[in-house]
KEGU-814044 format. One record per residue (C-alpha): residue in three letters; x, y, z; residue number from 0. Coordinates in Angstrom, 3 decimals. Layout:
{residu:ALA&xx:X&yy:Y&zz:Z&num:NUM}
...
END
This chain:
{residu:UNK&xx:-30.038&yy:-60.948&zz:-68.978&num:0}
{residu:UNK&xx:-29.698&yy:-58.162&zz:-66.262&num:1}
{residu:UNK&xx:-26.793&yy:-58.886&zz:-63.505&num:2}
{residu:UNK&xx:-26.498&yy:-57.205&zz:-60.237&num:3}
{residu:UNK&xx:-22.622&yy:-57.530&zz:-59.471&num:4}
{residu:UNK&xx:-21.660&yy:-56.975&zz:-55.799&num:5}
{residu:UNK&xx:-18.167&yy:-56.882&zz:-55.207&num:6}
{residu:UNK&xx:-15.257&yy:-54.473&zz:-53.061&num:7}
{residu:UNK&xx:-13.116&yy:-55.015&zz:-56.849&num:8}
{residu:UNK&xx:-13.492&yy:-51.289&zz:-57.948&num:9}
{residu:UNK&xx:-11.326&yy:-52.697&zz:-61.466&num:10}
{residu:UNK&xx:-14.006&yy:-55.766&zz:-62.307&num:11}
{residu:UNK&xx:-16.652&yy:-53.026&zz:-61.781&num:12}
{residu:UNK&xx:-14.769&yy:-50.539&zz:-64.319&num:13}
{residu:UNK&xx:-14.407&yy:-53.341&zz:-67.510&num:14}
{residu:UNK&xx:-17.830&yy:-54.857&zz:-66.578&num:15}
{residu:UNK&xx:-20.816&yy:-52.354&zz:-64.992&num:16}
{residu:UNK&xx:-22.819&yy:-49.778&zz:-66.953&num:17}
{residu:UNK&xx:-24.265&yy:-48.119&zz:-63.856&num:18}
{residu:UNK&xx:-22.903&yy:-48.426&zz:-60.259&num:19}
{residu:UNK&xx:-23.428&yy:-47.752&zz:-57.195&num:20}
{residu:UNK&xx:-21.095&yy:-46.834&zz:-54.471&num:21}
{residu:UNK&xx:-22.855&yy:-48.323&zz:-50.755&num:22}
{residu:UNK&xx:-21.376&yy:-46.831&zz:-47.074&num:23}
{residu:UNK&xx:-23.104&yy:-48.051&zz:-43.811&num:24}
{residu:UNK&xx:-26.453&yy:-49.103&zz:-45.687&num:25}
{residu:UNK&xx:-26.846&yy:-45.627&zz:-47.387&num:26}
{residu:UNK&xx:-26.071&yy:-45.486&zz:-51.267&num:27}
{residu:UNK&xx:-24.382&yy:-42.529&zz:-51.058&num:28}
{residu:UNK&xx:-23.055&yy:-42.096&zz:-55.290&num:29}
{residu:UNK&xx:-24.919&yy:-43.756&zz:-58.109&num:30}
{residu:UNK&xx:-24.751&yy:-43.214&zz:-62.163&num:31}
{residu:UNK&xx:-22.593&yy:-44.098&zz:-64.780&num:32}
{residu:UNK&xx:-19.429&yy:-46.087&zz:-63.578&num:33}
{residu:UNK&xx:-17.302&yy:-43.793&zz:-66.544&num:34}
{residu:UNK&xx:-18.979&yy:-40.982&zz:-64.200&num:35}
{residu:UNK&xx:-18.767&yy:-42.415&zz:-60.662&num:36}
{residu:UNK&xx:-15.012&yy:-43.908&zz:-61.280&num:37}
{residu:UNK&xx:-13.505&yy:-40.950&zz:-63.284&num:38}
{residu:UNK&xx:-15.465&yy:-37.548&zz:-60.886&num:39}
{residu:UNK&xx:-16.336&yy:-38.934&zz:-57.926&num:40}
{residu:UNK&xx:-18.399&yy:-36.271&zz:-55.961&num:41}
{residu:UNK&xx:-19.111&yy:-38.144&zz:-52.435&num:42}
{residu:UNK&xx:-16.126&yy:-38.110&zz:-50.076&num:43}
{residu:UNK&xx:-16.719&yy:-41.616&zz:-49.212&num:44}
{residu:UNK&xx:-16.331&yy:-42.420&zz:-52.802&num:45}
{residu:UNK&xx:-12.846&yy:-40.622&zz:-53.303&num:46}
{residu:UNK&xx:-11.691&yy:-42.503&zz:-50.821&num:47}
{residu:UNK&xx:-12.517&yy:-45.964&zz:-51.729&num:48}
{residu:UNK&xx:-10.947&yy:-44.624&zz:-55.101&num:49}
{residu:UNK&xx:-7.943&yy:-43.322&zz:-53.397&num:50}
{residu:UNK&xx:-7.358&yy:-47.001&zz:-51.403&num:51}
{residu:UNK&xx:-6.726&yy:-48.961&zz:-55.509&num:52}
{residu:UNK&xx:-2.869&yy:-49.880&zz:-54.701&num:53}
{residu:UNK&xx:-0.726&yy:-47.811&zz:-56.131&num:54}
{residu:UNK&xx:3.051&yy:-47.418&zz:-56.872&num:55}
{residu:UNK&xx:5.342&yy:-50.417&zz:-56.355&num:56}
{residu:UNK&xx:7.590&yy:-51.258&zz:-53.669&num:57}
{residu:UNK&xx:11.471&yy:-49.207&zz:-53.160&num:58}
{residu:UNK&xx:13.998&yy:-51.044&zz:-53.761&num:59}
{residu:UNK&xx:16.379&yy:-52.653&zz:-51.471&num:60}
{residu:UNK&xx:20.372&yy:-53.265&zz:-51.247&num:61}
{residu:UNK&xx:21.368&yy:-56.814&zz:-51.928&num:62}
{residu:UNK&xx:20.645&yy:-58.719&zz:-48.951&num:63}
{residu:UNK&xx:21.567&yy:-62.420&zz:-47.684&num:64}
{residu:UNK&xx:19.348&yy:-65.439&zz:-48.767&num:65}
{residu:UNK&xx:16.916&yy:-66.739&zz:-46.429&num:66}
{residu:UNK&xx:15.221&yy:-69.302&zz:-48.300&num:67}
{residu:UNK&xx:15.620&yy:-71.524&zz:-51.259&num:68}
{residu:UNK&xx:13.394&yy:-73.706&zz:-52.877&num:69}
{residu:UNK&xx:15.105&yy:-76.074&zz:-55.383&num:70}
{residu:UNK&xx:13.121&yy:-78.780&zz:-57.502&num:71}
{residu:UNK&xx:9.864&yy:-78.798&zz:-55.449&num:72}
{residu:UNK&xx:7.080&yy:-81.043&zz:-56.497&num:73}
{residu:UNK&xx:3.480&yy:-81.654&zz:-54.625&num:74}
{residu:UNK&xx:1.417&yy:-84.087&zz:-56.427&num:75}
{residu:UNK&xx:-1.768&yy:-85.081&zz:-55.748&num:76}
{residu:UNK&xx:-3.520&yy:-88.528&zz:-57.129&num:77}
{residu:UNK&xx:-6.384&yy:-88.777&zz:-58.650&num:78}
{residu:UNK&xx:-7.927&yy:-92.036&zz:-57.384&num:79}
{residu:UNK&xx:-11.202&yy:-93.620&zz:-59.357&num:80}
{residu:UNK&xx:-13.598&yy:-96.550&zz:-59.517&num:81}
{residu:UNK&xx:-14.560&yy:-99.181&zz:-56.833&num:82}
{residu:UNK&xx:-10.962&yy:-100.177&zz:-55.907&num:83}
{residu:UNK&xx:-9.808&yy:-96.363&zz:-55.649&num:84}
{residu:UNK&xx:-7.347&yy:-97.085&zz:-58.192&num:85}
{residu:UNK&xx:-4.643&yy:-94.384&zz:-59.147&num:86}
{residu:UNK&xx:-6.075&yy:-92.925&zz:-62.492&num:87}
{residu:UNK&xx:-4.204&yy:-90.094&zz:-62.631&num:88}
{residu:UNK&xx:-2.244&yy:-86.951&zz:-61.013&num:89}
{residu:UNK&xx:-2.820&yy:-83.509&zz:-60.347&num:90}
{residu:UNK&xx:0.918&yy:-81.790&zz:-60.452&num:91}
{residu:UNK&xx:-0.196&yy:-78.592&zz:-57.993&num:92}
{residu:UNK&xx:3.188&yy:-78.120&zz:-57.707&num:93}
{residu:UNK&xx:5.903&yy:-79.344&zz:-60.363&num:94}
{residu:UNK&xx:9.657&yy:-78.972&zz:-60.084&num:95}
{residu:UNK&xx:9.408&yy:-75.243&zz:-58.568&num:96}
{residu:UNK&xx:12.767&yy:-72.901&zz:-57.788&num:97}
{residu:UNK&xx:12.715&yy:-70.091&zz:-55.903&num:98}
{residu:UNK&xx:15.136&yy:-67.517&zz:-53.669&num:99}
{residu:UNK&xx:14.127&yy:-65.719&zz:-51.366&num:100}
{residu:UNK&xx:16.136&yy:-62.957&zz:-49.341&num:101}
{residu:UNK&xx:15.609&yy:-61.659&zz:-45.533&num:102}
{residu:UNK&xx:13.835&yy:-58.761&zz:-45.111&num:103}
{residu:UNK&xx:12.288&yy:-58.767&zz:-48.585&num:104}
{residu:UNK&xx:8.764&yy:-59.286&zz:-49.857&num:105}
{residu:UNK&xx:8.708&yy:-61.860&zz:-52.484&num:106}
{residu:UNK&xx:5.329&yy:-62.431&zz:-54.166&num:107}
{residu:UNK&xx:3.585&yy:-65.257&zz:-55.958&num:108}
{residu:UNK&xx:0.968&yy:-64.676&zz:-58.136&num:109}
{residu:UNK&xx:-1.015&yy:-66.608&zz:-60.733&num:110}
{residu:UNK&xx:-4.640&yy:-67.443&zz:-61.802&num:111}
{residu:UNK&xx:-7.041&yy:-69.759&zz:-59.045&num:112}
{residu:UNK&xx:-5.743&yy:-73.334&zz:-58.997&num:113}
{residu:UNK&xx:-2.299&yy:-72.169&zz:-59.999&num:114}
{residu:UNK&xx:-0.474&yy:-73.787&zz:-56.991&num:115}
{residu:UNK&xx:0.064&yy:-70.292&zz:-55.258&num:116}
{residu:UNK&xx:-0.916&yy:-71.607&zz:-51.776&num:117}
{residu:UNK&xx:-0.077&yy:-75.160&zz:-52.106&num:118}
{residu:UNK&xx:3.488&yy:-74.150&zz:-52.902&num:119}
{residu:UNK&xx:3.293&yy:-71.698&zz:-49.564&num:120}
{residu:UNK&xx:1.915&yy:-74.827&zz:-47.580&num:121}
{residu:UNK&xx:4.410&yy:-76.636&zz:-48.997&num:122}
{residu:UNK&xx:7.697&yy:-74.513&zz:-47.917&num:123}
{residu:UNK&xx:5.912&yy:-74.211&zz:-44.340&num:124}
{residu:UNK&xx:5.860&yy:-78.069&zz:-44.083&num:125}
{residu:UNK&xx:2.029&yy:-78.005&zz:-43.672&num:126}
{residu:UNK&xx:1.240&yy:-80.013&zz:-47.183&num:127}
{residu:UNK&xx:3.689&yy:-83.126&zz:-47.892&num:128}
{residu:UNK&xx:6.182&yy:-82.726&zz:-50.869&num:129}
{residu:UNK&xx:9.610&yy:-83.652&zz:-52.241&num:130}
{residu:UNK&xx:12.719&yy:-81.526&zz:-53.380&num:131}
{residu:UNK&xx:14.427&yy:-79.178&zz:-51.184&num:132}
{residu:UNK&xx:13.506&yy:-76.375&zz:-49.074&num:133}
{residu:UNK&xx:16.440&yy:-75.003&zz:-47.137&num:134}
{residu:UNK&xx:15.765&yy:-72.153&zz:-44.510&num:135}
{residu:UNK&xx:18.745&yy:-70.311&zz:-43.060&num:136}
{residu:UNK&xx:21.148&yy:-73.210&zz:-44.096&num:137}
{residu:UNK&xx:19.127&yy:-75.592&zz:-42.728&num:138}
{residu:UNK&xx:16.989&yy:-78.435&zz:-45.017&num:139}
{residu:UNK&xx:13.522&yy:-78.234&zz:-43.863&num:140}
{residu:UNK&xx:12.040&yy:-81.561&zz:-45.461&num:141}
{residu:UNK&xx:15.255&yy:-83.427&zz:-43.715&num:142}
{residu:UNK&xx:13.817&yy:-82.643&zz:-39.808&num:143}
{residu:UNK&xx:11.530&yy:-84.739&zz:-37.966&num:144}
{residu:UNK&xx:8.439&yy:-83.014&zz:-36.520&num:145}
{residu:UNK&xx:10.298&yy:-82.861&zz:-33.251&num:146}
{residu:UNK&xx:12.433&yy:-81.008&zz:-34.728&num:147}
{residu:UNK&xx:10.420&yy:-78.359&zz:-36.796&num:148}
{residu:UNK&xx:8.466&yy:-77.542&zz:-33.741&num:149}
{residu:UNK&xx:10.881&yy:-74.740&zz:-32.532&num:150}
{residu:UNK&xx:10.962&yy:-73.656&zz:-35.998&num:151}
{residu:UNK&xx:7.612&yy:-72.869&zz:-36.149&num:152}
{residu:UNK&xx:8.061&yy:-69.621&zz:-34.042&num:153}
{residu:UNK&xx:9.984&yy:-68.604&zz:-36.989&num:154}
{residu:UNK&xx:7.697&yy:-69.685&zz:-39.578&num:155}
{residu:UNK&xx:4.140&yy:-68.146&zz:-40.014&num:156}
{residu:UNK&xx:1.423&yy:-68.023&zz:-42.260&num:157}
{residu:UNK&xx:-1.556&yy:-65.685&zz:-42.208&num:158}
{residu:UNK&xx:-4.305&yy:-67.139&zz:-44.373&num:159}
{residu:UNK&xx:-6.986&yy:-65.625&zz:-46.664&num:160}
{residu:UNK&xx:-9.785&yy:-65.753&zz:-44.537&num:161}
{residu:UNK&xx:-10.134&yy:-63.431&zz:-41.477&num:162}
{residu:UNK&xx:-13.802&yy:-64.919&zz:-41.086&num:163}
{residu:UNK&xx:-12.436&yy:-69.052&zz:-40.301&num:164}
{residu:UNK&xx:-8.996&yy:-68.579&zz:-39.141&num:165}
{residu:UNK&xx:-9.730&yy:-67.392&zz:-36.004&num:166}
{residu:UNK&xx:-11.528&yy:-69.918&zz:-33.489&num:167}
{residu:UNK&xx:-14.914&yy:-68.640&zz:-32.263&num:168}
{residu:UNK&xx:-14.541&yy:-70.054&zz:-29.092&num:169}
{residu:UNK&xx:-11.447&yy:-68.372&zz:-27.795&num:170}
{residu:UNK&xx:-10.971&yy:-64.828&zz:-26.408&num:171}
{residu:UNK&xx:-8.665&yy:-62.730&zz:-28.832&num:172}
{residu:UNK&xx:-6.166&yy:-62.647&zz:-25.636&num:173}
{residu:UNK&xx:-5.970&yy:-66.875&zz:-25.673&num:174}
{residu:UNK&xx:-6.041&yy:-66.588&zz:-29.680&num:175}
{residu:UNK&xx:-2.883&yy:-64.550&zz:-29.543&num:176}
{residu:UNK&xx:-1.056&yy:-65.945&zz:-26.398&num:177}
{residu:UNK&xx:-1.631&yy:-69.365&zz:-27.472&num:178}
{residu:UNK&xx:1.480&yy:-69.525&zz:-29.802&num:179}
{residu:UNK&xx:3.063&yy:-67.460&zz:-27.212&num:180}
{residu:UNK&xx:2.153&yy:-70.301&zz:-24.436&num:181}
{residu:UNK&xx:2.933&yy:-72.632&zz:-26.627&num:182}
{residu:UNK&xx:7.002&yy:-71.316&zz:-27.603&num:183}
{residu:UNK&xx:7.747&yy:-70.653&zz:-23.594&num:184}
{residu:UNK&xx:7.087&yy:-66.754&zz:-24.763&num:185}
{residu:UNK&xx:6.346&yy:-65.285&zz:-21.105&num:186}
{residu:UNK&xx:6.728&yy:-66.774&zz:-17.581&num:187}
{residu:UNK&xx:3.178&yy:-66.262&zz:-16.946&num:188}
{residu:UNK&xx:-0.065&yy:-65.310&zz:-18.013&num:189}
{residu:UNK&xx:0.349&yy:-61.401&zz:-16.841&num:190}
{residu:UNK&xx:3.541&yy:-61.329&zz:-18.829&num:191}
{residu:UNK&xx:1.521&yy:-63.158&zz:-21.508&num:192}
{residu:UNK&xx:-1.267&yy:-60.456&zz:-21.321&num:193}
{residu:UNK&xx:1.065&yy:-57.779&zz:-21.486&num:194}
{residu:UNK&xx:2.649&yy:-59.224&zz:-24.920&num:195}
{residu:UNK&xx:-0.488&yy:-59.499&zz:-25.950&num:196}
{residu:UNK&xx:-1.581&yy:-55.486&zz:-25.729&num:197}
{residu:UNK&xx:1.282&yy:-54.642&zz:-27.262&num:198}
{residu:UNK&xx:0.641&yy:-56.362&zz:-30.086&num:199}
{residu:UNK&xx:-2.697&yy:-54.908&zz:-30.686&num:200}
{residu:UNK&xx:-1.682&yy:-51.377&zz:-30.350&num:201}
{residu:UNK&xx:1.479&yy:-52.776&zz:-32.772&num:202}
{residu:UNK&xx:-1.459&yy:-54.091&zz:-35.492&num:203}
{residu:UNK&xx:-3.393&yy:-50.458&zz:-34.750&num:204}
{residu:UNK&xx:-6.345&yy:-52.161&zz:-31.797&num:205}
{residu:UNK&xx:-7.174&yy:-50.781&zz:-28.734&num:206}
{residu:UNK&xx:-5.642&yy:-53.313&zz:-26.176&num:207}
{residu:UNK&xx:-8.827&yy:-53.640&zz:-24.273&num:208}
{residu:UNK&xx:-9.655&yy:-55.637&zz:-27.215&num:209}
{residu:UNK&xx:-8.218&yy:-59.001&zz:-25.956&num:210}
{residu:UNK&xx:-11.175&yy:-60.251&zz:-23.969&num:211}
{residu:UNK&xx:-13.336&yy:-60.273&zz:-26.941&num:212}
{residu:UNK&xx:-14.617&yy:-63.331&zz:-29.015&num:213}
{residu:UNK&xx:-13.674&yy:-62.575&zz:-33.185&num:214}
{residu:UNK&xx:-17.324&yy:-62.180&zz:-34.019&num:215}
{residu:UNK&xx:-17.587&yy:-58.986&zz:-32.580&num:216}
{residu:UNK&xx:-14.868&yy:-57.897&zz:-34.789&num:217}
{residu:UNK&xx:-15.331&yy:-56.728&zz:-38.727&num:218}
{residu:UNK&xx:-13.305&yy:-58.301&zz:-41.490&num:219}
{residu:UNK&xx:-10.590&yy:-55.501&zz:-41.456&num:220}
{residu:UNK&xx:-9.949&yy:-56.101&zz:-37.452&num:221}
{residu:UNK&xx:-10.100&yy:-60.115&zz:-37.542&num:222}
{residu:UNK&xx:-7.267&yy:-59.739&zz:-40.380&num:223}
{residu:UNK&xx:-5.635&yy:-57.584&zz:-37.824&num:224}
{residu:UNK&xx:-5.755&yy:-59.692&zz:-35.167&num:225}
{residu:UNK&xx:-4.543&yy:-62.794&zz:-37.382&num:226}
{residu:UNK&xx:-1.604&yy:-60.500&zz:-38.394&num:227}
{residu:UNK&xx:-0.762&yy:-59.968&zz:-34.606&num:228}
{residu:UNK&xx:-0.865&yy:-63.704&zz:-33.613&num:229}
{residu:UNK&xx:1.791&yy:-64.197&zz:-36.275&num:230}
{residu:UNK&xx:3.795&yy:-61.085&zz:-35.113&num:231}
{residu:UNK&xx:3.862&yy:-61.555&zz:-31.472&num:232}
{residu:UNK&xx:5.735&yy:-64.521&zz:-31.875&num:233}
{residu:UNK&xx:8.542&yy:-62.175&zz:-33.690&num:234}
{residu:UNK&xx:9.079&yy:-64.800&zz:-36.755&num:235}
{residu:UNK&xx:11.301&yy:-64.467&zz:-39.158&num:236}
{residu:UNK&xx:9.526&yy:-65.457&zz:-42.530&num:237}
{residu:UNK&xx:5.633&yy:-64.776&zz:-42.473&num:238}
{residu:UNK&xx:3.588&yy:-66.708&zz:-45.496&num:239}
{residu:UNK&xx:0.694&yy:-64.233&zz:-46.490&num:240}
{residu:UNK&xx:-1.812&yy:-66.133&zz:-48.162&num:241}
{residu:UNK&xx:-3.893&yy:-63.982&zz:-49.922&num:242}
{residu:UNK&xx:-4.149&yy:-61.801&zz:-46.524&num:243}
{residu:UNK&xx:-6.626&yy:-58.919&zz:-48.150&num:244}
{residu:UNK&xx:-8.737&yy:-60.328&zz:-51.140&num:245}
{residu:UNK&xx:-11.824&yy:-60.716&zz:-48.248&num:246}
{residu:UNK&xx:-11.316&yy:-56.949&zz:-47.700&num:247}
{residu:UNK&xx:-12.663&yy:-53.773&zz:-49.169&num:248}
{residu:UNK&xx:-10.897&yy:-51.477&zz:-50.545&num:249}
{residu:UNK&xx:-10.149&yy:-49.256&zz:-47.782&num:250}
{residu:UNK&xx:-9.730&yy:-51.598&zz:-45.648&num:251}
{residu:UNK&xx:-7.057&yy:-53.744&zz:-47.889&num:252}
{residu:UNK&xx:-4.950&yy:-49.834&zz:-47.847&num:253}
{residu:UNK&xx:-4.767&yy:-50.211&zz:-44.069&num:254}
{residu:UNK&xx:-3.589&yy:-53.947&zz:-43.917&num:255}
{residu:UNK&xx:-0.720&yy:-52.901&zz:-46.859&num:256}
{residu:UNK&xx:0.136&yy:-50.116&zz:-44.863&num:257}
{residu:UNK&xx:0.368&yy:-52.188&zz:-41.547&num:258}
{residu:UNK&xx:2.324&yy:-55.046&zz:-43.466&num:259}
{residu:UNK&xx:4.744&yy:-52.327&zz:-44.641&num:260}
{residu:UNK&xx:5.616&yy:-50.939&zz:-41.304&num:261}
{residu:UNK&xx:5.903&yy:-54.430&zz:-39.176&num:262}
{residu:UNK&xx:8.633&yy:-55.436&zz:-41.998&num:263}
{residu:UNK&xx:10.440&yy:-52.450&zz:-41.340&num:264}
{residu:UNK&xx:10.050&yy:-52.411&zz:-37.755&num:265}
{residu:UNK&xx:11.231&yy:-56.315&zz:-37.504&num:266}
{residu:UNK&xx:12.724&yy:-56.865&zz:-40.660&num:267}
{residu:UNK&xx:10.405&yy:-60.183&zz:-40.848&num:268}
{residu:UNK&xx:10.629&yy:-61.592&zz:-44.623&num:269}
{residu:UNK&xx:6.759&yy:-62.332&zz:-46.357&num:270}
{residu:UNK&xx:6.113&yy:-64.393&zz:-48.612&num:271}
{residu:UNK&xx:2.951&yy:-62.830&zz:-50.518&num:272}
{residu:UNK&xx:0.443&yy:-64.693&zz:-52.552&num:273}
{residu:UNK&xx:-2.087&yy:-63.103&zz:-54.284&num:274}
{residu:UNK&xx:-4.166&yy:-62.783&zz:-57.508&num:275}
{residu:UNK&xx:-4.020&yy:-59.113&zz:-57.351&num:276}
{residu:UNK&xx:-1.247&yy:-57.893&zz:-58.940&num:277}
{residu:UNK&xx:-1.823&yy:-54.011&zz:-57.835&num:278}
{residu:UNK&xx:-1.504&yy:-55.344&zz:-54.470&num:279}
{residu:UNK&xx:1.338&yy:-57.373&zz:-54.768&num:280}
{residu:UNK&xx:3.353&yy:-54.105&zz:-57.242&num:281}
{residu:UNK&xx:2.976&yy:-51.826&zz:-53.876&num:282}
{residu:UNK&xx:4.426&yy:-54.910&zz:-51.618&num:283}
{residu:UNK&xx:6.539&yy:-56.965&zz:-53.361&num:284}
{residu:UNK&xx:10.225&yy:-56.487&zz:-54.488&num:285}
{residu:UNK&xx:10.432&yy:-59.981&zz:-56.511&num:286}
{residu:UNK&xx:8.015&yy:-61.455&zz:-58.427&num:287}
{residu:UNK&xx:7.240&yy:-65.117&zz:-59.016&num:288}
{residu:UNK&xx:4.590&yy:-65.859&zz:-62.000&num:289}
{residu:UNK&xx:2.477&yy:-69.737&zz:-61.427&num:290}
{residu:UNK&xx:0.782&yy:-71.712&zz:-64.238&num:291}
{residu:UNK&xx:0.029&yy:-74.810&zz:-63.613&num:292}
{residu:UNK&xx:1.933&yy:-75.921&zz:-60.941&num:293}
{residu:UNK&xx:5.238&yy:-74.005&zz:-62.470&num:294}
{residu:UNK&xx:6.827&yy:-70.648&zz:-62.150&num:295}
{residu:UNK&xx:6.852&yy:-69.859&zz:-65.551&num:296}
{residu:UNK&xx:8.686&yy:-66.632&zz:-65.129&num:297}
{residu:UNK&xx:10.705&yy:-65.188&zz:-62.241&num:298}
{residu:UNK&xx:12.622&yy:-61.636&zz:-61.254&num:299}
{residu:UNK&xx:12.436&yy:-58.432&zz:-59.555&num:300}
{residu:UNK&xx:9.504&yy:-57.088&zz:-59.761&num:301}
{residu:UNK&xx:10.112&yy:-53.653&zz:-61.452&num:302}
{residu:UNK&xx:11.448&yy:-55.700&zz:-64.118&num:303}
{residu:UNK&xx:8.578&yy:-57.866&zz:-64.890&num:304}
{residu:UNK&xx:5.928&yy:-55.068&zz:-64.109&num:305}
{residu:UNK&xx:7.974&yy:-52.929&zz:-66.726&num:306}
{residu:UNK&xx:8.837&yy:-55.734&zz:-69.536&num:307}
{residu:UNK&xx:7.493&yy:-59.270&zz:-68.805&num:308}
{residu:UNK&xx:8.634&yy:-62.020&zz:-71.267&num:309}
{residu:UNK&xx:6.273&yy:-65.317&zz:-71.335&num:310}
{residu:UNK&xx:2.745&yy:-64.848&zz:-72.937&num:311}
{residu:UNK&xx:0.877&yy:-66.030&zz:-70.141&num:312}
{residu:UNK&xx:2.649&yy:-63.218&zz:-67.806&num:313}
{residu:UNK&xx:1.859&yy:-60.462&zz:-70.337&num:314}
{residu:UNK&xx:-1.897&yy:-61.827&zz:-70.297&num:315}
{residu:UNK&xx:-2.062&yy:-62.049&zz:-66.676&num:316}
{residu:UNK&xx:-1.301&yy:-58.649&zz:-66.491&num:317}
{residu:UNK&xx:-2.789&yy:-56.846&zz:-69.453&num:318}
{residu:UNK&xx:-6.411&yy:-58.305&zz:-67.364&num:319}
{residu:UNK&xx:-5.252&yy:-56.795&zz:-64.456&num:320}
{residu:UNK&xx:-4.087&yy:-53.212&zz:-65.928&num:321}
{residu:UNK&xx:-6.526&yy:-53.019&zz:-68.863&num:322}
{residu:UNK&xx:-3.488&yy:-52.987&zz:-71.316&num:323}
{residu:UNK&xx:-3.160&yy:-54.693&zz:-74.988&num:324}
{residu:UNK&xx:-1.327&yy:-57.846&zz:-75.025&num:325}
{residu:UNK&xx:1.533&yy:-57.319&zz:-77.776&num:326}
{residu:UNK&xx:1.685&yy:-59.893&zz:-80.480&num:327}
END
């Protein structure tokens, strides 16, 4: 059987194509052996989609105070069957899960699909219902009332995998943006609104005259952008990244790493970062939590478990990721 495999994941092409060919504005502009193509690239487009792979690993930082801590968390699910919708069973997406997390800090979660990666991130924002304890800046998150997790949402944000859905297709990328804004008493009045708004695209690299636009005039890359700056302009404090560049191409996914990097040092905002792709999550992340199952089955800064990871099912994760040989 022949297979055509179209994908923006340069490393499944490497272990898996024969041939390949590299496509830029409707043009294939490099074809022939992907040994060839991957190893001397000739087209500059090419180098440069080779030149976006994440690389390097994120610098390390001085010990700094805990923002958030996760202690015992569980999110189970039943499974309900028959006529009666009887309880038949339970899926455990999250079991009995531990986690610290410091300010300023990236701390990433990573893990095979169906994992618990983004229920657990759901979870800690109070967006999926749960027990244990999830205590943010002293404060026990799963003890307040709605009432009183509403200002607390300015602090806590999420940016979710999908550039294409998040954003509503109805709204202007000016009421998309000033709509948490609105919404937190951010500006006395539209104007002052407006002008938060510009100066968060130019922050998240988009011209400002931007903002009366609907999001399907945007690409991928800019809609990710503009999801990014709806979470920034509200200046939070811990931002959940769900997966925020698997949709994206190569090049593109460079550009929202680099943008990620610089708001986090500009307002010291704290991400949680889930992902699948640990080359992403090595350039971003400073610790490193590993998800089977529902469970973190190993934990630690990231260096570390880059450099010498300890459970089996961490040293297979990432042998399939760096193309190495599994010891033992």
């Amino acid at each position: 059987m022949a297979v055509l495999l179209i994908t923006h994941d340069l490393n499944m092409v490497r272990k898996i194509a024969s041939t390949v060919q590299i496509m830029h504005r409707g043009r294939i502009v490099e074809q022939g052996p992907t040994e060839t193509v991957m190893n001397s690239p000739r087209d500059p487009y090419t180098i440069k989609l080779l030149e976006s792979v994440p690389k390097g690993e994120a610098g390390a930082k001085e010990e700094r105070p805990v923002m958030l801590e996760v202690r015992d968390l569980k999110c189970h699910f039943p499974i309900k069957a028959g006529f009666l919708k009887r309880t038949v069973g339970t899926i455990k997406a999250v079991d009995g899960v531990d986690l610290t997390v410091r300010e300023g800090t990236t701390y990433g979660i990573v893990g095979e699909s169906g994992s618990g990666k983004t229920t657990l991130g759901m979870c800690i924002l109070r967006l999926t219902g749960c027990r244990g304890d999830i205590v943010y800046q002293g404060r026990d998150l799963l003890a307040c009332s709605n009432r009183e997790m509403r200002p607390l949402r300015k602090e806590l944000q999420v940016v979710f995998q999908d550039p294409f859905s998040s954003l509503s297709p109805r709204l202007t990328i000016e009421q998309i943006i000033a709509e948490g804004l609105q919404v937190h008493g951010i500006g006395g009045s539209r104007a002052e609104r407006r002008k938060i708004v510009e100066e968060t695209l130019v922050e998240v690299g988009l011209d400002p005259a931007m903002a009366d636009r609907y999001p399907h005039e945007f690409s991928g890359g800019q809609r990710q952008r503009i999801a990014i700056g709806r979470a920034v302009a509200l200046r939070p404090k811990l931002v959940v990244l769900d997966e925020p560049t698997s949709a994206l191409d190569m090049t593109v996914q460079a550009q929202i790493i680099a943008l990620l990097k610089r708001l986090q040092e500009s307002h010291r905002m704290t991400y949680l970062f889930i992902s699948h792709d640990l080359r992403t999550v090595r350039a971003l992340a400073d610790e490193i939590a590993v998800m089977q199952n529902g469970r973190i089955v190993e934990a630690g800064p990231a260096r570390q478990l880059f450099t010498s990871p300890q459970h089996p099912y961490t040293k297979t994760l990432f042998a399939a990721a760096f193309d190495l040989t599994v010891a033992g």
